[in-house]
Jmol script that loads the backbone (N, CA, C; Angstrom):
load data "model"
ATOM      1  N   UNK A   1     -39.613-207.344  69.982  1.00  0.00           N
ATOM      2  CA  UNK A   1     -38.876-206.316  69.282  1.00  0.00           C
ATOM      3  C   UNK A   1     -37.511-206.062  69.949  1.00  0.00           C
ATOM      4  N   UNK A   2     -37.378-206.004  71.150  1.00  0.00           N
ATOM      5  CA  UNK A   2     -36.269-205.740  71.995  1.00  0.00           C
ATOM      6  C   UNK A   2     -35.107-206.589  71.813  1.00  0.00           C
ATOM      7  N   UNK A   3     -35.566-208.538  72.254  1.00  0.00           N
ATOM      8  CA  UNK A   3     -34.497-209.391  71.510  1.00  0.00           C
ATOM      9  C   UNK A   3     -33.936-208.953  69.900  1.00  0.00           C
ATOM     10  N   UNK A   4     -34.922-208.630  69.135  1.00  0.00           N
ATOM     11  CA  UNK A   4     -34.416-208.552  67.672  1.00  0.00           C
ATOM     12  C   UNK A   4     -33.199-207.354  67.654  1.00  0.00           C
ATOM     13  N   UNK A   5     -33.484-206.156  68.425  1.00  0.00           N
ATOM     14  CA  UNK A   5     -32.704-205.557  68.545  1.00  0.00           C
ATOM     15  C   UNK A   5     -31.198-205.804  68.986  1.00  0.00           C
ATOM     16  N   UNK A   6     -31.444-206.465  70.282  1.00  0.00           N
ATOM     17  CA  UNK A   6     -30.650-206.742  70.727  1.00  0.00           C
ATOM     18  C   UNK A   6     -29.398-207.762  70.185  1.00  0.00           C
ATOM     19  N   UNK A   7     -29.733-208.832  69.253  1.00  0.00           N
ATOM     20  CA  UNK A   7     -29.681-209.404  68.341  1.00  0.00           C
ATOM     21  C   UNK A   7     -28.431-208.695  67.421  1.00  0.00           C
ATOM     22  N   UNK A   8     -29.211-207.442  66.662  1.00  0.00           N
ATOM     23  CA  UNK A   8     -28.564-206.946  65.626  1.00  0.00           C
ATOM     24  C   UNK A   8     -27.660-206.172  65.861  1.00  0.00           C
ATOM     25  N   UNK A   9     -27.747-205.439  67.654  1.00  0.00           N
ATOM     26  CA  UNK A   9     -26.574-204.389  67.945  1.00  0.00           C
ATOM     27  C   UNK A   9     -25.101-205.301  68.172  1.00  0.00           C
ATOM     28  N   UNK A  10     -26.058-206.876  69.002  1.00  0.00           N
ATOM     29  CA  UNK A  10     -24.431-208.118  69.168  1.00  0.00           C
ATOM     30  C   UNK A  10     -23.683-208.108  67.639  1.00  0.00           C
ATOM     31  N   UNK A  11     -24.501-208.202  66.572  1.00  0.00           N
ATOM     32  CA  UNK A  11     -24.011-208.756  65.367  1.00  0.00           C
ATOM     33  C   UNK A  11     -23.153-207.424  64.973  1.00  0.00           C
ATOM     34  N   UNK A  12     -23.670-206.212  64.856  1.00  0.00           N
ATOM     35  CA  UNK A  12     -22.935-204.900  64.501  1.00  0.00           C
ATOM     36  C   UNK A  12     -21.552-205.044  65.187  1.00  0.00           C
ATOM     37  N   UNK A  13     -21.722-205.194  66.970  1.00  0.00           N
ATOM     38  CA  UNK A  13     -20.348-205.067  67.609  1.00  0.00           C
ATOM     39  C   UNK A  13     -19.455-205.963  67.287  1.00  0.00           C
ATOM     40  N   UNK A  14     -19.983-207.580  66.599  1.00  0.00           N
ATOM     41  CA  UNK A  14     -18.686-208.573  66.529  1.00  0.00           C
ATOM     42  C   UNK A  14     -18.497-208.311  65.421  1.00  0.00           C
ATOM     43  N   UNK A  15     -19.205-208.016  64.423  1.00  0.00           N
ATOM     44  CA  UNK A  15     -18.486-207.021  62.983  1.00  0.00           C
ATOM     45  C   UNK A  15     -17.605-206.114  63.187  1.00  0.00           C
ATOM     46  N   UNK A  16     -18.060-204.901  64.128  1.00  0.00           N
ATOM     47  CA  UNK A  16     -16.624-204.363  64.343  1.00  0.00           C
ATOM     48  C   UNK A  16     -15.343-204.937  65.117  1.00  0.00           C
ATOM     49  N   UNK A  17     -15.721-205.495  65.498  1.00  0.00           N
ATOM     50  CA  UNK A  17     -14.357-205.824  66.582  1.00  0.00           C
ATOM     51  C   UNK A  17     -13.508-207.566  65.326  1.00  0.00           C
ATOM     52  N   UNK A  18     -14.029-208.172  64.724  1.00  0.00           N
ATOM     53  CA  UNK A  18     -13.413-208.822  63.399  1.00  0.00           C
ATOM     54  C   UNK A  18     -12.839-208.168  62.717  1.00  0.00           C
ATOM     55  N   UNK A  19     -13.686-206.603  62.191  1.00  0.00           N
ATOM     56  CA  UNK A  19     -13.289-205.513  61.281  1.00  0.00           C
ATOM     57  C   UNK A  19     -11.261-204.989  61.953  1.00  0.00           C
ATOM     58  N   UNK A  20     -12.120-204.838  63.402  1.00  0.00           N
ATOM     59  CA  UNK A  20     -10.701-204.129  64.078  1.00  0.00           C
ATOM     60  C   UNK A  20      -9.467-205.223  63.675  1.00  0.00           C
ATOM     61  N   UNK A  21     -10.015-206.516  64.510  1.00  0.00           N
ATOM     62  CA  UNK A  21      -8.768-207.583  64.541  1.00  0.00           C
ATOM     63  C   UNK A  21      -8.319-207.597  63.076  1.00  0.00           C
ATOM     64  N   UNK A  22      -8.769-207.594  61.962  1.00  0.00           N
ATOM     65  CA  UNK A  22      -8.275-208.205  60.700  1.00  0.00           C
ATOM     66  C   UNK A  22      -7.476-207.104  60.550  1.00  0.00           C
ATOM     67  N   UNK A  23      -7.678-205.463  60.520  1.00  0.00           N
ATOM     68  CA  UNK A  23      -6.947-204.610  60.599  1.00  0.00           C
ATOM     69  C   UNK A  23      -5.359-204.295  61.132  1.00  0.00           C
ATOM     70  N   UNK A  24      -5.448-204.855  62.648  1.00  0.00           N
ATOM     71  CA  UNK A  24      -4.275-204.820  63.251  1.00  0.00           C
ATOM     72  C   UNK A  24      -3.785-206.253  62.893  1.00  0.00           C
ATOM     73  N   UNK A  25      -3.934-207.275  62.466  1.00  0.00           N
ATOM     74  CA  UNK A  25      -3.359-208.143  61.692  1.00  0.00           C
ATOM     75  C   UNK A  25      -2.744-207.649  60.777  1.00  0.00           C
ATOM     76  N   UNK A  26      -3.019-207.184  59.806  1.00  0.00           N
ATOM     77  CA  UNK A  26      -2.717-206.405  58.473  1.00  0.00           C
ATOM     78  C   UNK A  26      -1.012-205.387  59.014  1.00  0.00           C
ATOM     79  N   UNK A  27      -1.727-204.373  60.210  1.00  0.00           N
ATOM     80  CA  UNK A  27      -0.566-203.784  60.213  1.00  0.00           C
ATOM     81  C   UNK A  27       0.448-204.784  61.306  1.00  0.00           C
ATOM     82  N   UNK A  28       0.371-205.407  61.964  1.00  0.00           N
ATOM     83  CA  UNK A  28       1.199-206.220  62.334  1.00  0.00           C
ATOM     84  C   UNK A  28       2.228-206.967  61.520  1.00  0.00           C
ATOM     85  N   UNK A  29       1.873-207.407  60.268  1.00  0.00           N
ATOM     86  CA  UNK A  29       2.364-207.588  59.270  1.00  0.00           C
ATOM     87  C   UNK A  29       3.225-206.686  58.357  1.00  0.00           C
ATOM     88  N   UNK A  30       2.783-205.675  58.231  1.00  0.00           N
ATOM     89  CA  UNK A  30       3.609-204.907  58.259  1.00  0.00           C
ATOM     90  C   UNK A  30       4.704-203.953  58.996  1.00  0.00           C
ATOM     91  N   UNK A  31       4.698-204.306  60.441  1.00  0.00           N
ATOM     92  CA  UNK A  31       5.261-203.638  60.547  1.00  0.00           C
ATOM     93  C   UNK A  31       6.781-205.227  60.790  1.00  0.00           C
ATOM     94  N   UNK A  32       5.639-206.145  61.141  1.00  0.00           N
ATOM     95  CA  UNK A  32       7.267-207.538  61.006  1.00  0.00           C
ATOM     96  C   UNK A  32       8.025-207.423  59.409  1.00  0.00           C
ATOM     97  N   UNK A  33       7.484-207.051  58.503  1.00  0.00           N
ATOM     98  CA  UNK A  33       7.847-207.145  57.002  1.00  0.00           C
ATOM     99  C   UNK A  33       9.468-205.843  57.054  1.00  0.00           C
ATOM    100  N   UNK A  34       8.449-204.545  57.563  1.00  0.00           N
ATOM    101  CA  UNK A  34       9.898-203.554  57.965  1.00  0.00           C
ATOM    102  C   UNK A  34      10.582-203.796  58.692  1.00  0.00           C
ATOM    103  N   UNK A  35      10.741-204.570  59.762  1.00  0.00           N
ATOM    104  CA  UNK A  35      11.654-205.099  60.578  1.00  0.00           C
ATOM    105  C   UNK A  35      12.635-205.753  59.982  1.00  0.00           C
ATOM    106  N   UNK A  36      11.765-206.794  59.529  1.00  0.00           N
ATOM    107  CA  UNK A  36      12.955-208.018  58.318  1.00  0.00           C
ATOM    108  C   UNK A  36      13.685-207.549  57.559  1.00  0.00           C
ATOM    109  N   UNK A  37      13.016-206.358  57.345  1.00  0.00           N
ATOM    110  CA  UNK A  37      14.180-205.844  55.414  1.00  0.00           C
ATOM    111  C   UNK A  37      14.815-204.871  56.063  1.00  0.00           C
ATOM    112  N   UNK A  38      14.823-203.912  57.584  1.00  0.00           N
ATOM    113  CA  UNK A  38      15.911-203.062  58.130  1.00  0.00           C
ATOM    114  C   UNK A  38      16.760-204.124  58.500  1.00  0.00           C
ATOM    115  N   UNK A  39      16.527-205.494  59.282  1.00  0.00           N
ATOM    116  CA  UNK A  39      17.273-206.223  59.683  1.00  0.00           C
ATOM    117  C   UNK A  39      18.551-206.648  58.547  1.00  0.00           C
ATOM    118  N   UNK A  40      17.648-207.423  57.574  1.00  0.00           N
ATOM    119  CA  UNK A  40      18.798-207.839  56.452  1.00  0.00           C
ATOM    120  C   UNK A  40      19.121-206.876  55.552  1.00  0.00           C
ATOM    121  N   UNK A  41      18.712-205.662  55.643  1.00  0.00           N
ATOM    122  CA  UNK A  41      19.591-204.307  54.569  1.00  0.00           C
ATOM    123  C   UNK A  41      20.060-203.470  55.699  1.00  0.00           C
ATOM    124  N   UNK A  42      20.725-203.765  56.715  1.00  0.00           N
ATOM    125  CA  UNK A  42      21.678-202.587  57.673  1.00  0.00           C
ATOM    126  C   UNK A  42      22.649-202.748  56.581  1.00  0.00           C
ATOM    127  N   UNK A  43      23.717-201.395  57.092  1.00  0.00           N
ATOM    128  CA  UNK A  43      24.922-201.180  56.326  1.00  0.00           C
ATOM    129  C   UNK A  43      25.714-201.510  57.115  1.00  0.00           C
ATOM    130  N   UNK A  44      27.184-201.940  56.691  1.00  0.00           N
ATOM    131  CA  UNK A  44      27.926-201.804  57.351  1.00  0.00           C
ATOM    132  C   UNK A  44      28.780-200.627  57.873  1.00  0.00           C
ATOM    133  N   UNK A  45      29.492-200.845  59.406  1.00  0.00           N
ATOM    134  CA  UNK A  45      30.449-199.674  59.537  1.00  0.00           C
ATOM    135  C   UNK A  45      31.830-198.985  58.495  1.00  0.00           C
ATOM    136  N   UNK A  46      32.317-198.327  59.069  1.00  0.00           N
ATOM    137  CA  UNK A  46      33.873-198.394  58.371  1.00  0.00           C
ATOM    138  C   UNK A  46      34.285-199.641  58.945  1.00  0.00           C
ATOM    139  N   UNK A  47      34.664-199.832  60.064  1.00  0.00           N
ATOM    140  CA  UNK A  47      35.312-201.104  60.327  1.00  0.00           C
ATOM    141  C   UNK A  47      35.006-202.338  59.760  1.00  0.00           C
ATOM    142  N   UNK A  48      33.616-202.589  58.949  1.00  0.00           N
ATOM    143  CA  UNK A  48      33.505-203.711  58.249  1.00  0.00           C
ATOM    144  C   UNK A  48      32.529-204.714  59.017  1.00  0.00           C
ATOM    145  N   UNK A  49      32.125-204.316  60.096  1.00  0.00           N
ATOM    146  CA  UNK A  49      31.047-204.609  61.062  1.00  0.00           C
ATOM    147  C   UNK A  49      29.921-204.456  60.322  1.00  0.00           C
ATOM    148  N   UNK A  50      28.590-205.256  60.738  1.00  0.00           N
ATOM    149  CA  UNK A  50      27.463-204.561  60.801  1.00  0.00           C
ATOM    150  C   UNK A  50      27.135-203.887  61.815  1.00  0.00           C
ATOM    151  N   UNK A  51      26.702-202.534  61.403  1.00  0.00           N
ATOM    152  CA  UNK A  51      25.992-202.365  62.676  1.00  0.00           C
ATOM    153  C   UNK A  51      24.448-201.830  62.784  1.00  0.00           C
ATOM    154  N   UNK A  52      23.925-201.495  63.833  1.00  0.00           N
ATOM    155  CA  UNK A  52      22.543-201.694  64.325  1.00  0.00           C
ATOM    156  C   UNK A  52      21.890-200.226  63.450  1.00  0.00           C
ATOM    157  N   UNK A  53      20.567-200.695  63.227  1.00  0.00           N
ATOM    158  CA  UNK A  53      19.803-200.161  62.251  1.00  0.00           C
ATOM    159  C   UNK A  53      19.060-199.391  63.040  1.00  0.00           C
ATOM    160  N   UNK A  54      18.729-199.735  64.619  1.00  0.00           N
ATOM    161  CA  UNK A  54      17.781-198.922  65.746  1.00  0.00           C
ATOM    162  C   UNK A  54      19.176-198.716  66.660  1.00  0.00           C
ATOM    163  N   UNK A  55      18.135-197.694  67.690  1.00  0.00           N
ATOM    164  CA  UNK A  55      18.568-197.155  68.700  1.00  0.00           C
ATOM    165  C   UNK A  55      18.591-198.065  69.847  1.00  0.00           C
ATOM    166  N   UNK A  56      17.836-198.849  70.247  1.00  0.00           N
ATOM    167  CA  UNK A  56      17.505-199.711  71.770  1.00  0.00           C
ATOM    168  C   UNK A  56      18.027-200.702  71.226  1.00  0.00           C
TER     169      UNK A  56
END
end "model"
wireframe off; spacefill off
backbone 0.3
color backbone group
């Protein structure tokens, strides 16, 4: 009984932790997707420059 258990709590934890990874995949993706489109939609200055869309 104990292996079987033991068994089903391994299978629960690598379900969650797949569950987690596919998740932060997902937002990883999104957050490279907002990067790309602040990158190529900055405005330009008055001077006719681009300039920077962040602070750092």
């Amino acid at each position: 009984m104990v292996p079987v258990l033991l068994v089903l709590l391994l299978v629960l934890v690598l379900f969650g932790v797949g569950f987690a990874v596919k998740i932060l995949w997902w937002i990883a993706i999104a957050v490279l997707v907002i990067w790309l489109l602040g990158f190529l939609l900055r405005g330009t200055s008055s001077s006719g420059t681009r300039s920077r869309w962040y602070r750092w």
